[in-house]
Structure formats: structure tokens, C-alpha cells
N, C-alpha and C positions, 0 to 999 in steps of 0.2 A: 211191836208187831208180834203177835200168835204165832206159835212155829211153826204150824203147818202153814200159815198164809208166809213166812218166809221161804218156806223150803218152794212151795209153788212158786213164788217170786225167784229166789236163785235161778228153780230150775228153766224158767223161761229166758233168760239171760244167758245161759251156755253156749249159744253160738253167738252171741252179739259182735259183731266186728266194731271195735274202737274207732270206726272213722265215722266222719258227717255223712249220711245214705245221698245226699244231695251231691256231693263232691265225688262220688261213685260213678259218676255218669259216663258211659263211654262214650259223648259226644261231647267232653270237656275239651276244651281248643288247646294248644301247645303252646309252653312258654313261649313271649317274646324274648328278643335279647335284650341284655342291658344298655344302657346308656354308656357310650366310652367318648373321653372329649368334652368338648363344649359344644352347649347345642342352645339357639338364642330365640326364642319366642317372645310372640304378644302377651299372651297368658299359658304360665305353666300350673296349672293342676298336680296337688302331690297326695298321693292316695288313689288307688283302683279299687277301691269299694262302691256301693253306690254311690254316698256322695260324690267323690270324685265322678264317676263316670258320668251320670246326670249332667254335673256343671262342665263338663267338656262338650257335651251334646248339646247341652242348652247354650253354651257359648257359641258355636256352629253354627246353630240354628237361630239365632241374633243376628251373627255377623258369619256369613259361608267362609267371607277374605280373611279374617282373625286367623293369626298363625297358634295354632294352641300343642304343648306338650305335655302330656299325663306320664308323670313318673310312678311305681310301684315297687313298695319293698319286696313283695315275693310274687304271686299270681291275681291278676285280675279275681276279686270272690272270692278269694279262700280263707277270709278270716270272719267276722259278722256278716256280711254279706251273703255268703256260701253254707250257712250253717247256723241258720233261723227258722222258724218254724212254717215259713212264707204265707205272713198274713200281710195281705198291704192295705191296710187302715187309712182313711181318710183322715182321719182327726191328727191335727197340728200339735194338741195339745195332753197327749197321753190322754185322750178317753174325756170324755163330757164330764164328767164330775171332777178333774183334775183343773180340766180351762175354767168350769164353771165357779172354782173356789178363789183362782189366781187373774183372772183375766172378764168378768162378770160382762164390764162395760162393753165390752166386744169378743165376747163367745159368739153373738149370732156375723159377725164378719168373719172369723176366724175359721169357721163351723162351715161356711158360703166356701173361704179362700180351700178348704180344706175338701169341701167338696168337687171342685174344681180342679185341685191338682190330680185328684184321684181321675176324673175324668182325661185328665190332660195323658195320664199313665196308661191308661185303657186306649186312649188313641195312638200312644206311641207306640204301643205293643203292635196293633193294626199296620199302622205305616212303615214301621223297620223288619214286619215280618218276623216280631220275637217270640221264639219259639219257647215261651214258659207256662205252659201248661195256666194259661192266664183263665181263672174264672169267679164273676162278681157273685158268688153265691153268698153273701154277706155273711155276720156272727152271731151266734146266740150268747149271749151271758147268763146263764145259769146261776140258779139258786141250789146249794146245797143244804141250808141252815134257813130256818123261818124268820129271821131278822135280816137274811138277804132277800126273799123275799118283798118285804118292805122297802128297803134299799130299792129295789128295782124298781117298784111303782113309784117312789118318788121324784126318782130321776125323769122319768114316765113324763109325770105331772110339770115336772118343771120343764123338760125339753116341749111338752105341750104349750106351758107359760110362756116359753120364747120362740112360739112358731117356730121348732125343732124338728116336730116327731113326726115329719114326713118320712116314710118310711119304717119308723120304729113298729112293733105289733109285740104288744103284753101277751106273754102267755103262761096259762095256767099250767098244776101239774100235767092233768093228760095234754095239754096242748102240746107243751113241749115233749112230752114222753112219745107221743106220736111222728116227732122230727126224731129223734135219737133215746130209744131207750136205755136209760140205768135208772134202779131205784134212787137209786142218791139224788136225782132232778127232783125241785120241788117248783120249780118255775123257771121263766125264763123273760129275758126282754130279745125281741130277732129286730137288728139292724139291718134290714133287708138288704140296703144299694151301698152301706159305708163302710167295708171291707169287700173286698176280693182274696180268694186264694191263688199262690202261684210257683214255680219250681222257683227258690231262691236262687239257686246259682245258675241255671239258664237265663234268667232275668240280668246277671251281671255278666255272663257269658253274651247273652244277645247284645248289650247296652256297649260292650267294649267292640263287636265287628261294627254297631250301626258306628262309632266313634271313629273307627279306622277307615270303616266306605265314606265318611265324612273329609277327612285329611286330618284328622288327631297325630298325630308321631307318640306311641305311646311307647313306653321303654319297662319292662318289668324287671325283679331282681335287682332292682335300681331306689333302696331306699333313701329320703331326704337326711340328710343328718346334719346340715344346717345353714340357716337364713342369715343373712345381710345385705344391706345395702350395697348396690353396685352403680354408681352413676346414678342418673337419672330415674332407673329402675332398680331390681332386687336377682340377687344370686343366690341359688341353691347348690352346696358340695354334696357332691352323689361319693359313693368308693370307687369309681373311674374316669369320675370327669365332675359335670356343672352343668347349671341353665342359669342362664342369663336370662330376663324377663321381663317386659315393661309391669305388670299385673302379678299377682300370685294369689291363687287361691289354696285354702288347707283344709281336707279332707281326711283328715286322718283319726279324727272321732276317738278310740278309745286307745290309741298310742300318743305317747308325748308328746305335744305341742309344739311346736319351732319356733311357735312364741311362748317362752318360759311364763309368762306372766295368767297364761290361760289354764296352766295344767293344775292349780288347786280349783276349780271350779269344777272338775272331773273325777271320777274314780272307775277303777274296772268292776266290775261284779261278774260272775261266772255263771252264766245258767246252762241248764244240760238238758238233754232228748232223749228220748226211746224212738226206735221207727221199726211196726212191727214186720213180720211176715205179710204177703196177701192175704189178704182174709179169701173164704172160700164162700159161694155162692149164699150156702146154710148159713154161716158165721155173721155175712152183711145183712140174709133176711132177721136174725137174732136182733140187733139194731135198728132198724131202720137205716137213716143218713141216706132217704134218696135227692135229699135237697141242697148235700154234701158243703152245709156252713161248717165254717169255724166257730168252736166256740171255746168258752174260757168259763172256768167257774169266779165266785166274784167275793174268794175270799181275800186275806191279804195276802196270804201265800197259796199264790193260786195256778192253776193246772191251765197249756191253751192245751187244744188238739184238736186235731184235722186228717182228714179223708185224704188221699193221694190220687193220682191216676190210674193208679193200679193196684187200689182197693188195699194198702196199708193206711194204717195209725200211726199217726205222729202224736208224742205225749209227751210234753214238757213241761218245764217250772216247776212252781214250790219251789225247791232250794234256789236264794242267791248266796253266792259264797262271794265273800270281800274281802282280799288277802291281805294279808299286814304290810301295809309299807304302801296300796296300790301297785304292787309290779304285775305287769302282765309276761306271764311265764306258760310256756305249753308243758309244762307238768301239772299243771290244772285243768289241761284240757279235758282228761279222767276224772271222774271222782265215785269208784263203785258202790261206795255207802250211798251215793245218794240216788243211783239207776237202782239199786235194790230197793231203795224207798218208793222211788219213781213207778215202778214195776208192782209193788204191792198194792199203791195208790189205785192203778188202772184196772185189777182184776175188781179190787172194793167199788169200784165205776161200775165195769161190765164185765159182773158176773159169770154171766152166761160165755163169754171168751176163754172161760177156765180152758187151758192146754195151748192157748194161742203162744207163738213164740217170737220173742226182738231177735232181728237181723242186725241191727243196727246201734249203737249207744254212744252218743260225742259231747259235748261243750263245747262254751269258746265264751269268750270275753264281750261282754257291753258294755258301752261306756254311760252311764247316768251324771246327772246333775242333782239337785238338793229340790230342784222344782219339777223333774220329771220329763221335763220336758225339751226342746232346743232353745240353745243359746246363739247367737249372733253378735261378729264384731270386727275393726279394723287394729289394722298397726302397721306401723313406718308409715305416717302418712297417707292412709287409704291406701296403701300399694299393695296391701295385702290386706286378703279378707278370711274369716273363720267360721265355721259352724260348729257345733258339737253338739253332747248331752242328749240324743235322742230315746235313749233310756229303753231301747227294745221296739220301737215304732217306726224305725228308721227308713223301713223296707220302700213306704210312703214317702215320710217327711222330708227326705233327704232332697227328694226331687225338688220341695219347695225350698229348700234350703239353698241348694243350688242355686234357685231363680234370686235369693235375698243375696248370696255372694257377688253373682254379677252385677244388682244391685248396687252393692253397696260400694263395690271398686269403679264401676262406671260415674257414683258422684250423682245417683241418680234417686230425685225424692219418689219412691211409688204407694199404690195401696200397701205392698208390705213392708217397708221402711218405716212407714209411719205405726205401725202399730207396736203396742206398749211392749209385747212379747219379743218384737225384733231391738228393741230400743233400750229395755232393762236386759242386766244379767239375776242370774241366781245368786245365793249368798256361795260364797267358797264352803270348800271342806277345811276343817283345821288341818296342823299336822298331827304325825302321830307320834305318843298314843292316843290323844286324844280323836281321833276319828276312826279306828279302830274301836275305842271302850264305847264310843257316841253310835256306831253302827250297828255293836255289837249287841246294845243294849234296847237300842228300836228292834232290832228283829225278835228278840226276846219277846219286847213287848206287843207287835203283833201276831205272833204265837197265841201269845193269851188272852189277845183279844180274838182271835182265831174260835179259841176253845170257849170263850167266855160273853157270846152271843153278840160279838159285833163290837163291846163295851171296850171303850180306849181308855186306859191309865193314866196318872197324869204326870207321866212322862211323853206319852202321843201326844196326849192335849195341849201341852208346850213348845213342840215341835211342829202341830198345826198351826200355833201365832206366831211361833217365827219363821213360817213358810218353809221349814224343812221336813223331809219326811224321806224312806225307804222302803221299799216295797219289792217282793218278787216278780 
């Protein structure tokens, strides 16, 4: 980094506040209290993140009579939920080129299921009255390198091949420079209907009242710390009581597993955000973004950013940081080396923003898998069921996740049971050091594939036939 483009970059960062801009809200709801006692439900829910909340609603909304309890180790949203860059993405499968390498035979069902959920989400927002700032202005994926370019058109071509690209629109330099200017755009593909923008932690703030106007018993401050068999059904120890449960679902995505046996198929990775000031009148005509998509550049370490309500930039990625050992620790929730990167990054965007300044700079932990994508499974006998792995998509997928949990504890064969993606897991991570040197050395390598016009090494190319891979 040039020192004058650092010193600009610092100095835009001086008042940044350390926390999620999202979690800022003074319409955030009040702790529940903890769980004390024993408390005995049909289906207990462990996790107030989306997953969890989704499969509490969507159990509800199955069955109204279902006694259901959603446990929570601290606040409904405040961990991945509450401090995402609120894209909720249609695709199942981390993005069309991810399903289309791992799942070919049924990308176009998957692609169907995944459009579907997203509509299912657009309606729920409608009927519970969720006040998330909910809007389908779809995503652009940018080009910043003439070999992404190419990339883009042939995804083009193949979502064409698989009667996909309803909705897709190729766009040139000026096309896309006319939705969002920066020199850096050299193209673009606009997914017009398969994302939506949305307030992330309003979205899990609305999804926990519609769960409580339902009859949920939700208990926050009340983490699981561990599973067993109880009778007939399954027991969870809280730190003042228990649930007793016929059912158990586990949403707990990038925290440790209550089934031991699920947590190497996992690791945390840390990504982080900028969220600027308001822009001012001048500032948003400098831009454009009157059609206020999401978009993402389409390197491997790559940038999302999005428009707000209230005329800030959200700018995130590039860095994922994977800490030794996988612990997820809130001394990683910081990392200013990498908002100073972050920050240099977006002025080399949008130039013209020069004097703009972040209000806001946070992380938090996501939980990925080796395929990118979500994992599904049972243990004790279908008494319990799991999702994970959603690798940053979650905002979306979780809801469908949800619908495969009930699924899969009701004994029930459906369209999504049956498919390969709910049916295979990913390969595990090793231990360490070897997943540490093994992650350590992907990111390296797409760095250089970064700087080195698309071109993968053959340590990527190895990692593409054994179905592993790392991405920011």
C-alpha cells in the first residue's frame, strides 16, 4: 500500500466504532431470561441464530399444537446472524459455479428449490410484518480483471445451457458502470430476482417476535452444553436447568457441535466489514446505485458491498482469517490490519468518495465446510437432526435448512431428502497442524492466482479433484 493511500485509508477509520452498525439499532428487543429448571418440549431448538429461528417457525407453521423450545447462548442475532453483510441469496449451493461443479445432475432442481425458498422468505417478511428493511434488488458480480470477464460470460452460457439465466443480464463495461460507477468495473453478470437486500439483525429480531406470537418458549443466555439420551427422547444441560425433548434440532453452525462427531467437518473463518457514513446527495450522484444491488467482485478474495437505507456502504471481505486450533474467540472479532486493507481497497473502488469516512468496523466468525456449501444429518436415532457449513450464504439457506431438519426428524422422505447434497457430507478437515499448513497454503495460493490472471497452481488443481477448496 503507497503511503499516501494509507494515510487516507487510516485517516478514514478514526472514528470507526468497533461494533456491528447492525447490532446498533435502537429497536433491538431486550434480553429474554434464562432457562432455570427443567422445561419439557416436543421439539427443542438449540441456537437463536437464523437457523435456529427459521426451524422454530417453520415447525409452528407445520404443526401450530407442537410444543417447541428455542434455547440461546447469549441474544437472539448477535453472533453471524446480526453481523453479515445482509445479502439473502437464493442459491443453496454457494453461487452457480460452486453447485455446478459438485452437484451438475441436479443444479437445475436445486437452482428451482432455491428459488422457492427465497420466495418463501419474501413472503414471510409480508405475513409477520418483518420490519427488515427487505428489498429484492438482486446482485451484480463484477469484473475487475479481463479473465473475470470471461469467467462471467461462461457461466452466462452455461446457466443459458441449463435453462438458468431467467433473469441473469450480461453486462458490459459502460453497462455496468452505468448501475455503479468505479474504474475498476470491467463487466458485470446482474442476477436481477436471486438475491435480495436486508437489515440482518432486524430479520433475526423480527423472526424471534413472529416465533414468540406463535407459542415458541424461547430462553436466551441459556447455552446447550450438552446432549443425551433421555428415555424415549433426548436431554439437553443448560448452566440452570435442562430440556427434555421428544425431537432435537441443532443450529448452532459455527459453534461446536453437541454431536462431537460433526465438528471436523467444520472450521470458523473470521470475515470483517466497513459501514460507511451517509453519503450525501453529491457523494451518491458521484456513483450512481439508483437500483441499489448487491454486488461482489469475482476474485477469490473477493469484496461484497451494498447500499443501506440510509445511503451508507457496506464493504466487506477479502480477508478470511482461520485461527489455529479452529477456536472461535471474540478477540478476533477485530483485526485492524485488515479494516486498514479494507479501507484502502474501497477508496481504489470509488475514487471519487476520497474524504468519505467509516462509522463502523466489526467481524465475526462463519462457519464453512470443504464444499462450501450446507451439510445435513441425523444422530441418536433420528432424534436429532443438524445443519451446518453454510459458508457465508446462510442469511438464505438456513431457512431451507430448517425445512430439511424437520424433515429429516419427522422420518419424512421429501423433494429435499432425496437430493444428493442433503444426502452426502463434505470431506472433514484434518487436525492440526495439518489444517492450519493445508489452509494456510490455499490462501496463498489463491492470492496468486488473484494476481496471476485467474491461473490455478497445482496445489488448487489438487484440491479441485478432491473436492476441497477455501475461499473468502
Amino acid at each position: 500500500m503507497a503511503p499516501v493511500a494509507m494515510r487516507l485509508a487510516a485517516q478514514s477509520l478514526s472514528d470507526a466504532q468497533p461494533v456491528p452498525f447492525w447490532l446498533e439499532d435502537p429497536g433491538k428487543p431486550g434480553a429474554l431470561p434464562a432457562l432455570t429448571g427443567t422445561e419439557k418440549c416436543d421439539l427443542l431448538v438449540v441456537g437463536g441464530g437464523y437457523s435456529g429461528l427459521w426451524t422454530a417457525l417453520l415447525a409452528k407453521e407445520r404443526d401450530p399444537s407442537r410444543d417447541v423450545v428455542l434455547i440461546e447462548g447469549r441474544e437472539a442475532g448477535w453472533a453471524a446472524s446480526g453481523r453479515n453483510g445482509g445479502f439473502c441469496a437464493a442459491s443453496l449451493t454457494h453461487g452457480f459455479g460452486n453447485g455446478l461443479s459438485r452437484w451438475p445432475g441436479e443444479l437445475s432442481k436445486l437452482e428451482r428449490l432455491g428459488e422457492r425458498n427465497l420466495d418463501a422468505i419474501e413472503e414471510a417478511v409480508a405475513r409477520y410484518a418483518l420490519d427488515c428493511e427487505f428489498e429484492r434488488t438482486g446482485e451484480i458480480d463484477v469484473a475487475t480483471e479481463p479473465y473475470q470477464v470471461d469467467e462471467l460470460h461462461e457461466w452466462y452460457e452455461e446457466a443459458e445451457r441449463l435453462g438458468l439465466a431467467d433473469g441473469l443480464e450480461l453486462l458490459d463495461r459502460d453497462a455496468v458502470r452505468a448501475e455503479v460507477d468505479s474504474p475498476t468495473f470491467l463487466g458485470g453478470l446482474w442476477d436481477r430476482r436471486g438475491v435480495a437486500m436486508l437489515h440482518p439483525a432486524k430479520l433475526a429480531w423480527g423472526l424471534k417476535r413472529a416465533c414468540l406470537d406463535l407459542g415458541v418458549r424461547i430462553y436466551e443466555n441459556t447455552p446447550g452444553l450438552q446432549l443425551a439420551s433421555a428415555g424415549a427422547g433426548m436431554g439437553v444441560r443448560t448452566p440452570y436447568g435442562k430440556v427434555l425433548a421428544r425431537r432435537v434440532a441443532l443450529g448452532t453452525n459455527v459453534f461446536p457441535s453437541l454431536v462431537k462427531r460433526v465438528r471436523s467437518y467444520t472450521v470458523p473463518v473470521y470475515d470483517y466489514a466497513l459501514m460507511t457514513e451517509p453519503l450525501s446527495p453529491e457523494q451518491l450522484a458521484s456513483i450512481g446505485w439508483k437500483n441499489r444491488q448487491g454486488l461482489g467482485d469475482s476474485a477469490n478474495q473477493f469484496h461484497y458491498f451494498r447500499i443501506t437505507a440510509d445511503h451508507r456502504i457496506l464493504w466487506g471481505g477479502y480477508d478470511a482469517v482461520y485461527p489455529y486450533g479452529g477456536k472461535v474467540s471474540a478477540e478476533m472479532d477485530h483485526r485492524p490490519e485488515t479494516y486498514l486493507k479494507l479501507a484502502e481497497h474501497f477508496f481504489r473502488c470509488f475514487p471519487q468518495l476520497e474524504g468519505l469516512r467509516f462509522s463502523h468496523a466489526w467481524g465475526g466468525a462463519i462457519d464453512t465446510c470443504s464444499r462450501f456449501s450446507a451439510f445435513f444429518g441425523t444422530a441418536y436415532q433420528g432424534k436429532v437432526a443438524y445443519a451446518a457449513g453454510f459458508t457465508g450464504l446462510g442469511v438464505g439457506a438456513t431457512r431451507f435448512g430448517g425445512d430439511v431438519m424437520l424433515d429429516l426428524l419427522a422420518g419424512e422422505r421429501t423433494e429435499r431428502t432425496d437430493l444428493e447434497m442433503v444426502r452426502s457430507k463434505p470431506l472433514p478437515f484434518p487436525p492440526e497442524p495439518v489444517a492450519w499448513a493445508g489452509i494456510g497454503i490455499t490462501k496463498w495460493s489463491l492470492a496468486r492466482a488473484d494476481a496471476n490472471g485467474g491461473r490455478r497452481n497445482l496445489w488448487l488443481k489438487a484440491m479441485d479433484r478432491l473436492g476441497l477448496g477455501f475461499d473468502s
